[in-house]
C-alpha positions in Angstrom: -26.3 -5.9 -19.2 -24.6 -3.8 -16.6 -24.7 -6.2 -13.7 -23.5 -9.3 -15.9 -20.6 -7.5 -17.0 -19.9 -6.4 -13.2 -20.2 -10.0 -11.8 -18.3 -11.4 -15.6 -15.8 -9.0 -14.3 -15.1 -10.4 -11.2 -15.0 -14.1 -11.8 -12.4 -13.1 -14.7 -10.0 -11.5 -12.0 -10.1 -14.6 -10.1 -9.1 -16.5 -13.1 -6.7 -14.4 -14.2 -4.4 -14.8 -10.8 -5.6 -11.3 -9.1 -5.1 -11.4 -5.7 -7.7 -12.0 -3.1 -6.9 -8.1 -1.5 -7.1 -7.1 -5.2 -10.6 -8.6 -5.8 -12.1 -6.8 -2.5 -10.6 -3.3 -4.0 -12.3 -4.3 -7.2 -15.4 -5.4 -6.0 -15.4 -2.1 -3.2 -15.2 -0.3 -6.7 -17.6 -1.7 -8.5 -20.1 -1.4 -6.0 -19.1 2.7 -5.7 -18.7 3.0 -9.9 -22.2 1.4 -10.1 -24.0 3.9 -7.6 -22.5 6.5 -9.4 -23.2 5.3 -12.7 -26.7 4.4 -11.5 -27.1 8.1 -10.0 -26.5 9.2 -13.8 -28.9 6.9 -15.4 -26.4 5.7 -17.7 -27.8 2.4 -19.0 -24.5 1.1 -21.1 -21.2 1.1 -20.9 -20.3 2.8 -24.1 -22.3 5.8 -22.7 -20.1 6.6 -20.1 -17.5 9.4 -21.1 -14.2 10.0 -19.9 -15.0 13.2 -18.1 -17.8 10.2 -15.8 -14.5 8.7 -15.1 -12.8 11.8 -13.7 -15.8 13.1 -12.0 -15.6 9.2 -10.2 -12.5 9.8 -9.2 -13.1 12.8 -7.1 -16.1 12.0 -6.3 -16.7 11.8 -1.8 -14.2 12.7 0.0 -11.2 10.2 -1.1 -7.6 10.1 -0.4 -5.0 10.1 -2.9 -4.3 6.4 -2.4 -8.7 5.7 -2.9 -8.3 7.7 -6.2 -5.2 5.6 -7.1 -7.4 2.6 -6.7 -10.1 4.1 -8.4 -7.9 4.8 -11.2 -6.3 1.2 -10.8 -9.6 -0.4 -10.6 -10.9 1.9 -14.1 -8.3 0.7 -16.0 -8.4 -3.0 -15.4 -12.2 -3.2 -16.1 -12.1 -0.9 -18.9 -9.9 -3.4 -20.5 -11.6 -6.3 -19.3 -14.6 -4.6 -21.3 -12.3 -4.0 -24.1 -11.5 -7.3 -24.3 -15.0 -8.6 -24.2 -15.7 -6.2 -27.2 -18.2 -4.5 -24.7 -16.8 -1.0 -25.5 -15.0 -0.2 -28.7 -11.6 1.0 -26.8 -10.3 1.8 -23.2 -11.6 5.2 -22.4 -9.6 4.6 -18.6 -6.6 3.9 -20.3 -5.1 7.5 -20.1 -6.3 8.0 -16.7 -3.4 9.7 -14.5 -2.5 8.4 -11.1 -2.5 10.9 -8.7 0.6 11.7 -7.2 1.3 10.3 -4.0 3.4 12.5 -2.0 6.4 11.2 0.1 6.8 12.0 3.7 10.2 13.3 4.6 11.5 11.6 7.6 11.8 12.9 10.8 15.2 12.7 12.2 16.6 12.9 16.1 18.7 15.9 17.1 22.2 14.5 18.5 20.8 16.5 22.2 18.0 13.8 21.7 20.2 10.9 20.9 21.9 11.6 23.5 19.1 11.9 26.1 17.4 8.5 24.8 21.1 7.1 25.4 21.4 8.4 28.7 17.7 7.3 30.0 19.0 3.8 28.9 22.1 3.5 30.4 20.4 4.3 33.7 19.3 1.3 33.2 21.7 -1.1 32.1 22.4 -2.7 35.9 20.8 -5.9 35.3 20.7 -8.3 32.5 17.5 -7.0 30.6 18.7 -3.6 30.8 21.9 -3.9 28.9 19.8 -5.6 26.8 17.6 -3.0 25.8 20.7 -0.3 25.8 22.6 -2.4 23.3 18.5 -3.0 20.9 18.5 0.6 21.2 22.5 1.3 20.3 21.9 -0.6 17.7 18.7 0.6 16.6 20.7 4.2 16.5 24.1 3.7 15.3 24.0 0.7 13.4 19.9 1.2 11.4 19.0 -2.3 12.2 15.2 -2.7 12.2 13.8 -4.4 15.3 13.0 -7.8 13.2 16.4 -7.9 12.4 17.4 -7.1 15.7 15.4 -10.1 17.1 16.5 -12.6 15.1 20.2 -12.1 16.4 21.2 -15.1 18.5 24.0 -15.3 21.0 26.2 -17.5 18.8 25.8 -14.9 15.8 27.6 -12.2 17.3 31.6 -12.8 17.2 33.3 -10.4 20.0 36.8 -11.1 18.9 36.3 -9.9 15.1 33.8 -7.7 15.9 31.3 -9.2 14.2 27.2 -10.2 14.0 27.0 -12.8 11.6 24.2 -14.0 9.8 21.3 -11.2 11.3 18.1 -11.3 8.6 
């Protein structure tokens, strides 16, 4: 029963327009839920509790975004189970995401600017090196990104007005 349900599983994501990078996660996970579900000798899926689920979760030694999959990929087959009147309701339904921390940026000093401005400007006595002073002007003052930056052609930038037109 377990292993239809696992491969049912999969063939319904397909169907249902998950992604191809979506379908590896899910698959990854089912591979790992199974082993652990195995290593319990759970038999059926209306055996498992939610306290299996949390102890999945943190189970080896994950990252916070491989328990947010985890999580992700709980939910979705719990419903898919749901669904397929498999299990009465969605015990992964309340799961909580774990929170994902943001990483403050890291900023340049204006000493620092200034040095980075200087080293480039040593530069800047042939054609490629006022080239890469004005990428990295730019880069500084104006917080283009380097695609953007790229894209600008010579016809795009207006010197009279002042002006790049049309950068992506």
């Amino acid at each position: 029963m377990l292993h239809t349900s696992l491969s049912d599983f999969l063939s319904y994501c397909k169907t249902n327009g998950f992604g191809s990078r979506s379908i590896e996660v899910f698959s990854s996970k089912l591979n790992e839920f199974t082993n652990y579900i195995n290593s319990l000798h759970i038999n059926s899926y209306r055996k498992i509790l939610y306290t299996h689920l949390l102890s999945f979760i943190i189970s080896g030694n994950s990252s916070v975004h491989t328990k947010k999959q985890k999580v992700w990929f709980l939910r979705q087959f719990f419903q898919y189970l749901k669904n397929n009147n498999i299990v009465k309701t969605n015990i992964a339904s309340k799961l909580p995401y774990p929170k994902i921390n943001q990483k403050e940026p890291d900023f340049l000093s204006f000493k620092e600017l200034k040095l980075i401005i200087n080293f480039f400007i040593s530069f800047a006595n042939s054609y490629i090196g006022i080239r890469n002073l004005i990428i990295v002007l730019f880069l500084i003052f104006l917080g283009l990104r380097i695609s953007s930056i790229l894209n600008i052609n010579i016809q795009d930038i207006d010197l009279k007005s002042h002006l790049i037109l049309n950068y992506t």
